[in-house]
C-alpha positions as CSV (number, residue, x, y, z in Angstrom):
1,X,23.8,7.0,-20.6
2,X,22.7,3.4,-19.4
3,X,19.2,2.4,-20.1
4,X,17.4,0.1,-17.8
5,X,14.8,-1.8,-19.5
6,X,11.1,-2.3,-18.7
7,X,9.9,-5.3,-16.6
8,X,6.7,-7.2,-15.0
9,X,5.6,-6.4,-12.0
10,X,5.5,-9.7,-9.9
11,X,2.1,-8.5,-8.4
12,X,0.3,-7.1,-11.1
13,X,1.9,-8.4,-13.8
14,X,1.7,-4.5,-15.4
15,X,4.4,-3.0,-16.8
16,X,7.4,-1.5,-15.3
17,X,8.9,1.3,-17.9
18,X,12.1,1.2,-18.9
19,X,14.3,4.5,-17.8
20,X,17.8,6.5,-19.2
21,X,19.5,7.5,-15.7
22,X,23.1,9.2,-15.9
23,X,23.7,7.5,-12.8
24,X,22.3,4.4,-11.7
25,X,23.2,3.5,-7.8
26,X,22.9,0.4,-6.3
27,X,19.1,-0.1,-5.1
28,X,19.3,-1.7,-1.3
29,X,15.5,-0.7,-0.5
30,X,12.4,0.5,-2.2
31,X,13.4,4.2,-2.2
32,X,16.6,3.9,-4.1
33,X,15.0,1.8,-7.4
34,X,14.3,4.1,-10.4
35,X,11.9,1.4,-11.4
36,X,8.9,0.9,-9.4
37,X,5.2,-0.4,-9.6
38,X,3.0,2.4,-7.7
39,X,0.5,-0.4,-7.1
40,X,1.5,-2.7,-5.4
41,X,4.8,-0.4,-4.3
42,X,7.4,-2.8,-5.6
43,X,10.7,-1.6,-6.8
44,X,12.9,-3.5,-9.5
45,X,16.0,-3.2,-8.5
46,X,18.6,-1.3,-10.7
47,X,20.6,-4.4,-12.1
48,X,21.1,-3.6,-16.2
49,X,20.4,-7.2,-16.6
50,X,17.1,-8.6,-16.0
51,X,18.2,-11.7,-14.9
52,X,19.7,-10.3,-12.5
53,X,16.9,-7.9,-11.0
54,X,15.6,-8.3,-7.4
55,X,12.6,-6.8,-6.8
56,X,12.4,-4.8,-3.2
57,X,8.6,-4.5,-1.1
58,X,8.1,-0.8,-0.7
59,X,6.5,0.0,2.3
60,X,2.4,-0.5,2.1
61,X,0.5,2.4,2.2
62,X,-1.7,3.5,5.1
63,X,-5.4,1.5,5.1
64,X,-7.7,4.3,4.3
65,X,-9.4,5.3,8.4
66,X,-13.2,4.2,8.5
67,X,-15.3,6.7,9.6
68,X,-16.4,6.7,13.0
69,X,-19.6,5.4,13.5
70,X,-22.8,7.6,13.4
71,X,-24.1,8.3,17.1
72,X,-26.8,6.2,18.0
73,X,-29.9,7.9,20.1
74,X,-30.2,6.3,23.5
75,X,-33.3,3.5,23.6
76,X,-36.2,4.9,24.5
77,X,-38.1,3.0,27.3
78,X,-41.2,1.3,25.9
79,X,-44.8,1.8,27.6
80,X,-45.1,-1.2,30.2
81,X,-41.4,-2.0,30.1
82,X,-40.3,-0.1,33.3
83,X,-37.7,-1.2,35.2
84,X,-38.3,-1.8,39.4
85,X,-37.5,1.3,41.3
86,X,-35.2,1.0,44.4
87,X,-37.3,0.3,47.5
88,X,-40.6,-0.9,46.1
């Protein structure tokens, strides 16, 4: 069973754990490395060698939606403010 051993994330710089896979397929994109920092969604790819790892941007998750902003009351008019009626 290969072992693939633990490495830095380039981000973060936290760990990346180590894994045993029975297989271990070539990683292309994010999705398909075994080792991956949930973070900053970067995956290592599966190269036995470190030296040889190249590390693959994940896709960034979805900025949180801000709340909609509270309903304001219209203004009310103040005494000796009002506006010209038509035909005055």
């Amino acid at each position: 069973m290969p072992f693939l051993p633990r490495l830095r994330c380039p981000a973060c710089g936290r760990t990346i754990h180590g894994i045993d896979a029975k297989v271990v397929p070539p990683a292309e994109k994010y999705e398909d490395c075994l080792r991956r920092c949930t973070r900053c969604h970067i995956g290592a790819s599966n190269a036995k060698n470190p030296a040889k790892v190249r590390f693959i941007q994940g896709p960034k998750p979805a900025a949180p939606a801000e709340p909609p902003p509270a309903e304001q009351p219209p203004p009310v008019p103040q005494p000796g403010s009002a506006e010209p009626t038509q035909g005055s």
